[in-house]
TIRO-2110 file (N, C-alpha, C; in Angstrom, 1 decimal):
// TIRO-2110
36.6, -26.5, -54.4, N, 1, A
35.9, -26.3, -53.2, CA, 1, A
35.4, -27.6, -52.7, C, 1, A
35.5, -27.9, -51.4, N, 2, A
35.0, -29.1, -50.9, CA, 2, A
33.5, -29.3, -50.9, C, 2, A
32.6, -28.5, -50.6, N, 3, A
31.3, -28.4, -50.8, CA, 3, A
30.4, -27.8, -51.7, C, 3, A
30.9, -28.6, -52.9, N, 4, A
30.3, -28.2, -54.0, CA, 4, A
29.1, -29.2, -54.6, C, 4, A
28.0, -28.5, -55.3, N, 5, A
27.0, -29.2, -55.5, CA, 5, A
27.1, -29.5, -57.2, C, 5, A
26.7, -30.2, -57.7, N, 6, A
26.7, -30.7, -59.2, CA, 6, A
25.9, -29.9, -59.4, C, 6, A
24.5, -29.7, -58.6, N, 7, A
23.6, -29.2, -59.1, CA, 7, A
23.3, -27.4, -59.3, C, 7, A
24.3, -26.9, -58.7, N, 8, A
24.3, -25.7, -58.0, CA, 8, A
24.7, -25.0, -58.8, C, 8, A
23.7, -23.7, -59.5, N, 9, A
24.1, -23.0, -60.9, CA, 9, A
25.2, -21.9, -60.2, C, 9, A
25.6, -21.2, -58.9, N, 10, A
26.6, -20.9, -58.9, CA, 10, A
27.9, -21.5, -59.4, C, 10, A
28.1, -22.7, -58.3, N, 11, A
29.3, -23.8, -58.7, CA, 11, A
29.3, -23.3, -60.6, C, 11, A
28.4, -23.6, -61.0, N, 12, A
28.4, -23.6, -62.4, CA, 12, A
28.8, -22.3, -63.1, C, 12, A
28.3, -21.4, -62.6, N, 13, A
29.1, -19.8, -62.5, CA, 13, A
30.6, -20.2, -62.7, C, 13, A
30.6, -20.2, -61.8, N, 14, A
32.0, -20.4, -61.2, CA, 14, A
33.2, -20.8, -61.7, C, 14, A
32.8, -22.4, -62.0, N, 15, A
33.7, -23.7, -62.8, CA, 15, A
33.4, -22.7, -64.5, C, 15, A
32.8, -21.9, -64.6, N, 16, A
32.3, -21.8, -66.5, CA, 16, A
33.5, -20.0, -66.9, C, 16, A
34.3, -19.6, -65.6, N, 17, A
35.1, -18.6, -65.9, CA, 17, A
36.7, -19.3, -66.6, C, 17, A
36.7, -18.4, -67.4, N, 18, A
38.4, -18.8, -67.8, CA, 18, A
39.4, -18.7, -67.1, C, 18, A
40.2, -19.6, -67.3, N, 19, A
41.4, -19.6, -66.7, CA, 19, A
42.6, -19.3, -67.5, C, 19, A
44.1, -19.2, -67.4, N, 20, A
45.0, -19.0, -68.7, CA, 20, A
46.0, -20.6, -68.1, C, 20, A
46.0, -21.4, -69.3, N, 21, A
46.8, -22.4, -69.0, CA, 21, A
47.5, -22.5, -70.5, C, 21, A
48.5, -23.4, -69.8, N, 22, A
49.9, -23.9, -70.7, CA, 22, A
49.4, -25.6, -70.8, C, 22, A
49.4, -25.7, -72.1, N, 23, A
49.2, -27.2, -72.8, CA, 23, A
50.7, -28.0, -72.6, C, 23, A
50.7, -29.2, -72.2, N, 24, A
52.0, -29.5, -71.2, CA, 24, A
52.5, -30.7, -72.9, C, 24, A
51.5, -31.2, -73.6, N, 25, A
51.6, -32.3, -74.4, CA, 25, A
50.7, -31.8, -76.0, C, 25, A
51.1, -32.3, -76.8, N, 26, A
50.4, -32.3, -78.4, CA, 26, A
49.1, -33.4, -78.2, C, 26, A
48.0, -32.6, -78.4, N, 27, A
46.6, -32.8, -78.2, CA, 27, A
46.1, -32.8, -79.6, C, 27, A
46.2, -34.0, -80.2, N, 28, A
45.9, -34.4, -81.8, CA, 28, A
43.8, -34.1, -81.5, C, 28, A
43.7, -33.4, -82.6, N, 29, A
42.3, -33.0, -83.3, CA, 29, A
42.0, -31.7, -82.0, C, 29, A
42.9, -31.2, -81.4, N, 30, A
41.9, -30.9, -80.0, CA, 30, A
42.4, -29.1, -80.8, C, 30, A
43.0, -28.8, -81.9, N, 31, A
43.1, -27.6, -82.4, CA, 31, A
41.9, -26.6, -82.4, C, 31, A
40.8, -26.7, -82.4, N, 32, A
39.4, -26.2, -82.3, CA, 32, A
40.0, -25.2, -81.5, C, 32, A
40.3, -25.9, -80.4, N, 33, A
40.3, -25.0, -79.1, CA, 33, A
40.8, -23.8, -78.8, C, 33, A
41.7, -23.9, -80.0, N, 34, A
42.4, -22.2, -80.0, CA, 34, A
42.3, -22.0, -81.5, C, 34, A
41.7, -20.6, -81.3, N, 35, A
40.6, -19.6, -82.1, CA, 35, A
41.6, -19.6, -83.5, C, 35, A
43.1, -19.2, -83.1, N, 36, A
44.1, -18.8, -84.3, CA, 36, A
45.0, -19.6, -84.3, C, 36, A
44.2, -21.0, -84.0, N, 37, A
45.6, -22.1, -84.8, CA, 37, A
44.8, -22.3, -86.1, C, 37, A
45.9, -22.5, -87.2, N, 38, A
45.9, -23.0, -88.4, CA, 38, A
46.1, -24.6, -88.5, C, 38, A
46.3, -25.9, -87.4, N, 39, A
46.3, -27.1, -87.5, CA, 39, A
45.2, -27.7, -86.7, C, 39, A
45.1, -28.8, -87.3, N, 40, A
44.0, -29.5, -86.2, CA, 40, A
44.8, -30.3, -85.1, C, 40, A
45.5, -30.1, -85.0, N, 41, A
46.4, -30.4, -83.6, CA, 41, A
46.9, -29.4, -82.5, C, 41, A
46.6, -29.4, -81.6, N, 42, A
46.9, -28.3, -80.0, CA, 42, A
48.6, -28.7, -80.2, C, 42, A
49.5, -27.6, -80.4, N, 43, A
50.8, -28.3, -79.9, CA, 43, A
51.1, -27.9, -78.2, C, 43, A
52.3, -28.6, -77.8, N, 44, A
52.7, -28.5, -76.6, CA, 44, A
53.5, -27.3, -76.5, C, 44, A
53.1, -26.4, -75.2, N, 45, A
53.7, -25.0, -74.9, CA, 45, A
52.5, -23.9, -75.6, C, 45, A
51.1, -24.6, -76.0, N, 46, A
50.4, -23.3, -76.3, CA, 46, A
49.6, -22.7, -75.2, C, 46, A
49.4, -21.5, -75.1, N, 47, A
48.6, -21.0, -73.9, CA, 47, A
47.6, -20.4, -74.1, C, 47, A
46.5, -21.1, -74.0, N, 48, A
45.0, -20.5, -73.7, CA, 48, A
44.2, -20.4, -72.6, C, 48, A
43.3, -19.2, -72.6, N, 49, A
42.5, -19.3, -71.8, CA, 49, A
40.8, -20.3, -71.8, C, 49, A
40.6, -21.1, -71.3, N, 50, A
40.0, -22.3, -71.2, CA, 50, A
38.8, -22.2, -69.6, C, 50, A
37.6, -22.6, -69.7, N, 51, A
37.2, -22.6, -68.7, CA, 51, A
37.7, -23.3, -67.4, C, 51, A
37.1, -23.2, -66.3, N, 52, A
37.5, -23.7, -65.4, CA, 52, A
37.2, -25.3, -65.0, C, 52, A
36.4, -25.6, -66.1, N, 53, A
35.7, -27.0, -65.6, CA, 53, A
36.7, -27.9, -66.7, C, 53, A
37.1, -27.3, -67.7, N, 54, A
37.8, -28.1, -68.9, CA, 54, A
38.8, -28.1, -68.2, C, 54, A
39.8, -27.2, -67.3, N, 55, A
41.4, -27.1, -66.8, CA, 55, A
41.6, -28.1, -66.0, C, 55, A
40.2, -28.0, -64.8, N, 56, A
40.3, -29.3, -63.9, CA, 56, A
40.5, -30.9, -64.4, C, 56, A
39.9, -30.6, -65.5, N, 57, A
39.5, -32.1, -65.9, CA, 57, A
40.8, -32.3, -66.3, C, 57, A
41.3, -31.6, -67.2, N, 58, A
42.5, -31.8, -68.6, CA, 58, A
43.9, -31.8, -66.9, C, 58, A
43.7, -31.3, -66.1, N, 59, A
44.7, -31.3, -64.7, CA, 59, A
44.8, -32.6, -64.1, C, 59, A
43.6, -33.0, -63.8, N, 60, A
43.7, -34.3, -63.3, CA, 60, A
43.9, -35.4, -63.8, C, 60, A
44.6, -35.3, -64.9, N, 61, A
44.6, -36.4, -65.7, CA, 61, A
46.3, -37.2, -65.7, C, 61, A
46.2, -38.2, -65.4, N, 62, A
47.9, -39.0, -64.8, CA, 62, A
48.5, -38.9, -66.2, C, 62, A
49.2, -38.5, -66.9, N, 63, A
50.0, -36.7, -66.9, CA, 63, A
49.2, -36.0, -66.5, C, 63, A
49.4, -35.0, -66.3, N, 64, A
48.4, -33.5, -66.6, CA, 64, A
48.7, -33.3, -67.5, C, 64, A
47.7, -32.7, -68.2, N, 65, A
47.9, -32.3, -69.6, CA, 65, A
48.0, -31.2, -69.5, C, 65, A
47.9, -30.4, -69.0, N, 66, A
48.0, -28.9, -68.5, CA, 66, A
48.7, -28.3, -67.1, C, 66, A
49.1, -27.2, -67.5, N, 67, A
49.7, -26.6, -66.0, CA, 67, A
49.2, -25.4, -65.8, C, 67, A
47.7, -25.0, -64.9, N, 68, A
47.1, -24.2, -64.7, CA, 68, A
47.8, -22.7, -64.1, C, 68, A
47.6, -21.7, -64.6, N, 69, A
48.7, -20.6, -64.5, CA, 69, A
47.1, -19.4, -63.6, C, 69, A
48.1, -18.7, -62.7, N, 70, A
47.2, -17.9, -61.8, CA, 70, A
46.3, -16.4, -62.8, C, 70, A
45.4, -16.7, -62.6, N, 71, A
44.1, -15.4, -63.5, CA, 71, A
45.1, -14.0, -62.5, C, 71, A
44.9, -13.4, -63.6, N, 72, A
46.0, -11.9, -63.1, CA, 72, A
45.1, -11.5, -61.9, C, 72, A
43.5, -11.5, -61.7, N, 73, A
43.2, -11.5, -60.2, CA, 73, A
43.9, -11.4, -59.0, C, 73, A
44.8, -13.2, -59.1, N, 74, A
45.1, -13.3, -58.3, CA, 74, A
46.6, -13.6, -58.3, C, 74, A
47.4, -12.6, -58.7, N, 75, A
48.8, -12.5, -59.2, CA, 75, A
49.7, -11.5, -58.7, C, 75, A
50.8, -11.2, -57.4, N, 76, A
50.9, -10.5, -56.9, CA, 76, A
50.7, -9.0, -57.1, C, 76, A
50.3, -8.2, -58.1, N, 77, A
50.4, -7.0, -58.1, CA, 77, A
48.8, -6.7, -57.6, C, 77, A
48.0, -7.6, -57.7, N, 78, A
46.2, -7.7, -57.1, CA, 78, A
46.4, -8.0, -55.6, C, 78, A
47.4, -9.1, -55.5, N, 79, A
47.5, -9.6, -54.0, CA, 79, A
47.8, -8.1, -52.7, C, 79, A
48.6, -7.0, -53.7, N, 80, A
49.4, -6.5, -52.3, CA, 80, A
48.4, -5.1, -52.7, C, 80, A
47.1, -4.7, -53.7, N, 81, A
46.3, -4.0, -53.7, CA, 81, A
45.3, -4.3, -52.7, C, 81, A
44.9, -5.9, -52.6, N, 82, A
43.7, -6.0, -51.4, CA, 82, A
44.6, -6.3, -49.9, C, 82, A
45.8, -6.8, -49.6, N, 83, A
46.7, -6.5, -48.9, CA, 83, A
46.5, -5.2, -48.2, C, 83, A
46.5, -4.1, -49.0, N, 84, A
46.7, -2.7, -49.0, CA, 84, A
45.4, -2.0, -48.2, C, 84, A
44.3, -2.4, -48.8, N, 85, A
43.2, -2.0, -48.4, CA, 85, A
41.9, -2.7, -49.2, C, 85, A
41.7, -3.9, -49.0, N, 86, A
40.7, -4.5, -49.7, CA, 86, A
39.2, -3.8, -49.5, C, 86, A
38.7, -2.9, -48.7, N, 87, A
37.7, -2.3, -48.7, CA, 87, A
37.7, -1.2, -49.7, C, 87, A
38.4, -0.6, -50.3, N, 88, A
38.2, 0.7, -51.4, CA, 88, A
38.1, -0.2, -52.5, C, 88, A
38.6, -1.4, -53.2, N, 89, A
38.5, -2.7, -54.1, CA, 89, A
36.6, -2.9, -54.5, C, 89, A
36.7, -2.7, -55.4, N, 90, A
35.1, -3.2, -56.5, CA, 90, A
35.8, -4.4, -56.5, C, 90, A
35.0, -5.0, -55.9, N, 91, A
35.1, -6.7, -55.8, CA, 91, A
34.5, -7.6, -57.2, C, 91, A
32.9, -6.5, -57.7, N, 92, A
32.3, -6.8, -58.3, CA, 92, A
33.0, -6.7, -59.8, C, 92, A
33.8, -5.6, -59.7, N, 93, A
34.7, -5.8, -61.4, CA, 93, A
35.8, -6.3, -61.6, C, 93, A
36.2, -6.5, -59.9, N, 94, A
37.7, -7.7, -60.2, CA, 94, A
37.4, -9.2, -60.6, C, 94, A
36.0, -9.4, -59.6, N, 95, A
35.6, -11.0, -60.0, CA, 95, A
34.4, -11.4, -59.4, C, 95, A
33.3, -11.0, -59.9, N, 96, A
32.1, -11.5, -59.4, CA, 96, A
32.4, -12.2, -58.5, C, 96, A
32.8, -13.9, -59.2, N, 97, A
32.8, -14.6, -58.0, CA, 97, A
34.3, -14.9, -57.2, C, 97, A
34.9, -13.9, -56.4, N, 98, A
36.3, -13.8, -56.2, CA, 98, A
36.4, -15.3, -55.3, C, 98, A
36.0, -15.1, -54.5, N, 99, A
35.8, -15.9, -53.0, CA, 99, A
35.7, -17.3, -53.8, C, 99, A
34.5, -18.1, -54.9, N, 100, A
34.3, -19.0, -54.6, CA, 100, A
36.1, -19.8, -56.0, C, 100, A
35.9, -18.7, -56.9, N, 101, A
37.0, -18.8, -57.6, CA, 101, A
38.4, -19.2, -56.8, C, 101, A
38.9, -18.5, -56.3, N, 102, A
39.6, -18.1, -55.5, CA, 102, A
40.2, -19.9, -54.9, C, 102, A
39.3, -20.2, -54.5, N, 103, A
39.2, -21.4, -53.7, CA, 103, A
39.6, -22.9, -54.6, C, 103, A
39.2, -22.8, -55.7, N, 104, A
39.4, -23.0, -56.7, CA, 104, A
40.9, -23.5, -57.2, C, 104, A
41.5, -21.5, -57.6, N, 105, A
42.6, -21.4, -58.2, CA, 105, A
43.6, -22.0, -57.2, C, 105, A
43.5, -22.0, -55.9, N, 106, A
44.3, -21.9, -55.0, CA, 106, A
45.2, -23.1, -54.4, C, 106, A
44.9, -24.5, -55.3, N, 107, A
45.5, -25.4, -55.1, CA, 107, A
46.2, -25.5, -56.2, C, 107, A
46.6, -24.8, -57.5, N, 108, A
47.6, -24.6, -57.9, CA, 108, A
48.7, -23.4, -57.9, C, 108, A
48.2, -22.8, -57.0, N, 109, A
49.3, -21.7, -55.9, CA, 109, A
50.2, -22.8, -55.5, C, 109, A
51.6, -22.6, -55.5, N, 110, A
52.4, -23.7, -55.2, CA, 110, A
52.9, -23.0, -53.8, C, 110, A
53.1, -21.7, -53.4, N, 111, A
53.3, -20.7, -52.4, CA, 111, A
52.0, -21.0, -51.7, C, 111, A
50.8, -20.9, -51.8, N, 112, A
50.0, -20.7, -51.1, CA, 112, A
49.3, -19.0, -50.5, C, 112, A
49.8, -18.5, -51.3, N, 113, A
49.5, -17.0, -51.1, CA, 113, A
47.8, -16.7, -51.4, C, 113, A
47.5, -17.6, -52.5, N, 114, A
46.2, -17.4, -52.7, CA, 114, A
45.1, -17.1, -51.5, C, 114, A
46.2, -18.2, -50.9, N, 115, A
45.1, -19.0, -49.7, CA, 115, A
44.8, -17.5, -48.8, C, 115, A
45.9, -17.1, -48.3, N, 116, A
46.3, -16.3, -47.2, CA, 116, A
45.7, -15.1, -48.0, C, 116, A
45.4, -14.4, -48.9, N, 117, A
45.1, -13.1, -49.6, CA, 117, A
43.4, -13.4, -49.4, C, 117, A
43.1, -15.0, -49.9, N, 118, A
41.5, -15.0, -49.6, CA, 118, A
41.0, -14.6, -48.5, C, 118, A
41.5, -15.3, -47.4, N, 119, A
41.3, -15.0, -46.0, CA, 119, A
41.2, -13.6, -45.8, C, 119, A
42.9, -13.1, -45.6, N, 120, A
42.9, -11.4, -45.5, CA, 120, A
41.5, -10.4, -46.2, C, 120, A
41.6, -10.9, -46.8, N, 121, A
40.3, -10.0, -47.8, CA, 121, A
39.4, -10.6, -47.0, C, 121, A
38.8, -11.2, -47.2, N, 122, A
37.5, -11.7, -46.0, CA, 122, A
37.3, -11.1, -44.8, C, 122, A
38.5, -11.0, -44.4, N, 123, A
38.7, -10.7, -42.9, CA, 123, A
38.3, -9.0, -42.6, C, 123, A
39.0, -8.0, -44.0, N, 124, A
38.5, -7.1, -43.8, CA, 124, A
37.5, -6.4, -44.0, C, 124, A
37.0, -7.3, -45.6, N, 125, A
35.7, -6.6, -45.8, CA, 125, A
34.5, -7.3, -45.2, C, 125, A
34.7, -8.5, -44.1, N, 126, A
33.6, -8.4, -43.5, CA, 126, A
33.4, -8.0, -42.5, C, 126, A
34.4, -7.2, -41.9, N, 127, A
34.1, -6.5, -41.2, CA, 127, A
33.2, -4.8, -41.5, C, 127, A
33.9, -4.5, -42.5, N, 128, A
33.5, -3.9, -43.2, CA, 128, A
31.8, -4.0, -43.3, C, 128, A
31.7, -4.7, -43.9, N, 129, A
29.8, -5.4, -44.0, CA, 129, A
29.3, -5.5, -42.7, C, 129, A
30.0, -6.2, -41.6, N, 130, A
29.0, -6.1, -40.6, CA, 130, A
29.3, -5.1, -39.8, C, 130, A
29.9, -3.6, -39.8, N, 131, A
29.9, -2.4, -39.7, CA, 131, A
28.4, -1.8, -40.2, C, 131, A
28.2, -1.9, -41.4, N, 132, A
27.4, -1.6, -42.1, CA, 132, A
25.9, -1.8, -42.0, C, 132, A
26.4, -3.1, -42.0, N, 133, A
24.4, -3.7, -41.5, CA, 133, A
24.0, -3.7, -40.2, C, 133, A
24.7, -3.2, -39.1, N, 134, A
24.2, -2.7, -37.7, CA, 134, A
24.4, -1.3, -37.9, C, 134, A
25.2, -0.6, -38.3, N, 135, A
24.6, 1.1, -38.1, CA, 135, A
24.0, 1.9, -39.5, C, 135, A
24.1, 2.3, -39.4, N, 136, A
22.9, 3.5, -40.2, CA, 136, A
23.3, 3.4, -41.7, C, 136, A
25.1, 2.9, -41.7, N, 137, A
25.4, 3.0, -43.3, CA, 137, A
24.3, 2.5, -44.6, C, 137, A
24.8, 2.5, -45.5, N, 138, A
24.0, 2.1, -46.8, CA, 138, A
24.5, 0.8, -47.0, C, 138, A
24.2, 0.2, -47.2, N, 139, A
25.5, -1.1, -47.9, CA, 139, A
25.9, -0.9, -49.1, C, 139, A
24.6, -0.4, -50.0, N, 140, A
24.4, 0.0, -51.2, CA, 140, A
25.8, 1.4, -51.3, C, 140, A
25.8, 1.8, -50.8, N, 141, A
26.9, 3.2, -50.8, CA, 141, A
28.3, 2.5, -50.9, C, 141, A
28.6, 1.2, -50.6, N, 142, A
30.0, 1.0, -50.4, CA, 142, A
30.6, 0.6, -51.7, C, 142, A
31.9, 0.1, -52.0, N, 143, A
32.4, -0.5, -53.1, CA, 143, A
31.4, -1.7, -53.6, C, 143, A
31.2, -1.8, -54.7, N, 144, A
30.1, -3.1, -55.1, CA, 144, A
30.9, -4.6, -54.6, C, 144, A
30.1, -5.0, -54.4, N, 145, A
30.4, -6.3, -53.4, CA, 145, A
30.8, -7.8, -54.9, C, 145, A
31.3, -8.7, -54.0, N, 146, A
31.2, -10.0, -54.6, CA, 146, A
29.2, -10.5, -54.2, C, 146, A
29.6, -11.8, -55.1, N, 147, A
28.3, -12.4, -55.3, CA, 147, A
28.1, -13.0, -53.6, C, 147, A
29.0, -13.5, -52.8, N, 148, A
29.1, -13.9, -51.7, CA, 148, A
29.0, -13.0, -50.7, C, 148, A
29.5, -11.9, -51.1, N, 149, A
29.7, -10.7, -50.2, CA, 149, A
28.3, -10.0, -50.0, C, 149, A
27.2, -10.2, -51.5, N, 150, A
26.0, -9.6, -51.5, CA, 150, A
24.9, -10.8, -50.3, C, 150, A
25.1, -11.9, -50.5, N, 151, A
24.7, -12.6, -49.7, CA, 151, A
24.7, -12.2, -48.6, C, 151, A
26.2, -12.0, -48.0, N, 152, A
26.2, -12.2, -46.4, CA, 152, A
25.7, -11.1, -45.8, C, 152, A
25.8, -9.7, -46.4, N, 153, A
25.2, -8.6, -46.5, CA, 153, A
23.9, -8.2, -46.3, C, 153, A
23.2, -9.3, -47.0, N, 154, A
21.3, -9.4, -47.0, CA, 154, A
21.2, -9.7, -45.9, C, 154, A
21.6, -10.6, -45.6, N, 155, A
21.3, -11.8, -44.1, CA, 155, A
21.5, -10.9, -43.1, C, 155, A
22.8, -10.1, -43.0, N, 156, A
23.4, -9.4, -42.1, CA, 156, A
21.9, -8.2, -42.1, C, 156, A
21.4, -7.6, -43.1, N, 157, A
20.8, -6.9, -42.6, CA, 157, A
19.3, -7.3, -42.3, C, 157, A
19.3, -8.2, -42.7, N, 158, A
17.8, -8.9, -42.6, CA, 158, A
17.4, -9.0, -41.1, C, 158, A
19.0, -9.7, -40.5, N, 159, A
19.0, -10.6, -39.3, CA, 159, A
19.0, -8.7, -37.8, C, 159, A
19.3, -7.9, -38.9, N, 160, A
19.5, -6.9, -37.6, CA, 160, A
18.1, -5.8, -37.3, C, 160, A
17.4, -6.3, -38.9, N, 161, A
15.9, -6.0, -38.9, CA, 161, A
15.2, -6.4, -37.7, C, 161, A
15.1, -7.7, -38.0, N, 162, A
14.8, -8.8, -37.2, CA, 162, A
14.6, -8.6, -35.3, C, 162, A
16.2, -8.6, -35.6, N, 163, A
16.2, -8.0, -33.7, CA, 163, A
15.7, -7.0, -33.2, C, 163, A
15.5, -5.6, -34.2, N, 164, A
15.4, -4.3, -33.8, CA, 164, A
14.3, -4.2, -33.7, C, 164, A
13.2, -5.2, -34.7, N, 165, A
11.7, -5.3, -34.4, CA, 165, A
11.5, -6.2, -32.8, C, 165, A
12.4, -7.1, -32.7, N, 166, A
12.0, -7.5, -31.6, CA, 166, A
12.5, -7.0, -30.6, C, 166, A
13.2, -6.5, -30.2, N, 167, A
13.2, -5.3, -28.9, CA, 167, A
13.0, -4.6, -28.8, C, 167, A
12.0, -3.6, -29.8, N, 168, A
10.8, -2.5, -30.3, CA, 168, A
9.5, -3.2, -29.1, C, 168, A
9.2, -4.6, -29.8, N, 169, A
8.3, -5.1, -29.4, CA, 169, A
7.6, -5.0, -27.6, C, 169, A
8.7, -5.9, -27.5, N, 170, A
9.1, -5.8, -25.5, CA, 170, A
7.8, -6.4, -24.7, C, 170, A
6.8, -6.6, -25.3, N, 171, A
5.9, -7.6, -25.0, CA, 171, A
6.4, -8.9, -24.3, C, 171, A
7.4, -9.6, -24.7, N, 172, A
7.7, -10.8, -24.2, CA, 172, A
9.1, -10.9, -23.7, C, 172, A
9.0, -10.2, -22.4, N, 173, A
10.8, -10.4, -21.7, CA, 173, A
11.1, -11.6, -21.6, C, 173, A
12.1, -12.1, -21.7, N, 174, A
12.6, -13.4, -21.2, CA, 174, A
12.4, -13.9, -19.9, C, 174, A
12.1, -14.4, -19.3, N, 175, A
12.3, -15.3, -18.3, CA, 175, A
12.6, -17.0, -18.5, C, 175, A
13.0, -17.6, -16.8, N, 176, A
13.3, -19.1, -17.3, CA, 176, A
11.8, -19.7, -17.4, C, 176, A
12.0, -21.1, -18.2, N, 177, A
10.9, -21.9, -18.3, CA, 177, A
10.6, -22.2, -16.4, C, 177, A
9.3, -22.9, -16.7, N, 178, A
8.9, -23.7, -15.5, CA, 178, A
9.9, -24.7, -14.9, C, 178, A
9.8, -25.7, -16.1, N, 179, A
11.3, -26.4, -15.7, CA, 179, A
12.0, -26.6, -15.2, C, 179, A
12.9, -25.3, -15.7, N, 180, A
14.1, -25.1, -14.9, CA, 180, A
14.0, -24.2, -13.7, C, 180, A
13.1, -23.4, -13.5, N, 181, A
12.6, -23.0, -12.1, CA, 181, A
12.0, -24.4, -11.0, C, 181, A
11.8, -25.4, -12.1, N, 182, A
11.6, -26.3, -11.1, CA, 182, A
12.7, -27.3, -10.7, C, 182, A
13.5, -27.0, -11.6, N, 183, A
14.8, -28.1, -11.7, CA, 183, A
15.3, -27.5, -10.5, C, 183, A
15.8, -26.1, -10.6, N, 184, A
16.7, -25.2, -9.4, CA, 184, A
16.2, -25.7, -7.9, C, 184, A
14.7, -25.8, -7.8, N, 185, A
14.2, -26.0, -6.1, CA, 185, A
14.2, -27.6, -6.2, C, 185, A
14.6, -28.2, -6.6, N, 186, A
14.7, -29.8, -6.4, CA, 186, A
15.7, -29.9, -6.0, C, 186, A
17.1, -29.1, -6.9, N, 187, A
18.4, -29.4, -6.7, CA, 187, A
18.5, -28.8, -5.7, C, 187, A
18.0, -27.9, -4.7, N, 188, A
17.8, -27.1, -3.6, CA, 188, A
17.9, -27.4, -2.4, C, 188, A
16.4, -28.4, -3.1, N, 189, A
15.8, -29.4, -1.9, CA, 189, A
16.5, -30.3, -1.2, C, 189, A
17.2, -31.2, -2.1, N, 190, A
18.0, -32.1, -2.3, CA, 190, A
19.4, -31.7, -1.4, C, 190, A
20.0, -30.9, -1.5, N, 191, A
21.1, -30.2, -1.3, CA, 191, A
20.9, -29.9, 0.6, C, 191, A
19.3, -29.2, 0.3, N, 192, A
19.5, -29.0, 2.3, CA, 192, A
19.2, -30.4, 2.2, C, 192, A
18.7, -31.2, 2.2, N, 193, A
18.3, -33.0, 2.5, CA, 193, A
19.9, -33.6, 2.8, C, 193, A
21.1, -33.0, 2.4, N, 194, A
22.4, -33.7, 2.6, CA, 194, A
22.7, -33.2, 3.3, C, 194, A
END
């Protein structure tokens, strides 16, 4: 993600989920790392699941030491389910954080489908959500949301609170400032003057 914070205990969410990767090279002492090796050496072609902050690092590395492989999330048989109808989808048991993950996994999509499935899904269920937070629905009644999705959801309904109190109100119609009531008879003025 381009706007990520060091400090930001989501980001940290986020980067701390597993991923399943293929070890590309023999990683002498690095055997720890998988639970049911018998050597203290990682050989090449083993496949573990590894956080997300170790894959990046061990990826960017001139070899890569790794070749990051797509979380079944986001693996065509999930792709053509939210495809299908991403609003009946528990977002919350497919992937807490789908959206910020997502963003993530998606530059080792070599197709780029990731990209295009994030979007699609966004597209529907936020609609979905701001359906919701202007009429009467529940939000709470729908499929359980992502961690992003519960955000925009609050705001959305916070923000329609907000208005409904203030045109309840009706004390203060709008009109223009002095200003520009005074701007308009100058430019007025000016105009018969030509």
């Amino acid at each position: 993600m381009e706007n990520t914070s060091y400090l930001s205990i989501q980001d940290i969410l986020v980067t701390n989920e597993k991923v399943p990767c293929k070890f590309l090279h023999d990683l002498p002492k690095m055997g720890f790392l998988d639970p049911s090796a018998t050597e203290e050496d990682l050989k090449a072609g083993t496949h573990l699941d590894i956080p997300l902050w170790l894959a990046e690092s061990l990826y960017s590395r001139r070899p890569p030491l790794i070749s990051v492989e797509l979380p079944k999330i986001y693996k065509e048989s999930y792709r053509e389910i939210l495809g299908a109808d991403a609003c009946t989808v528990d977002m919350h048991k497919l992937g807490k954080y789908f959206y910020e993950m997502g963003c993530y996994v998606a530059k080792h999509d070599i197709k780029g489908e990731v990209s295009a499935t994030l979007m699609n899904t966004f597209r529907q269920r936020f609609r979905m959500l701001l359906s919701a937070s202007v009429s009467n629905d529940s939000i709470s009644s729908m499929q359980p949301l992502s961690e992003s999705e519960r955000v925009q959801a609050a705001a959305a309904a916070t923000t329609e609170r907000a208005l409904a109190m203030w045109l309840q109100r009706g004390e203060s119609p709008l009109t223009a400032a002095n200003m520009v009531a005074n701007h308009r008879k100058r430019k007025r003025a000016e105009m018969e003057m030509l």
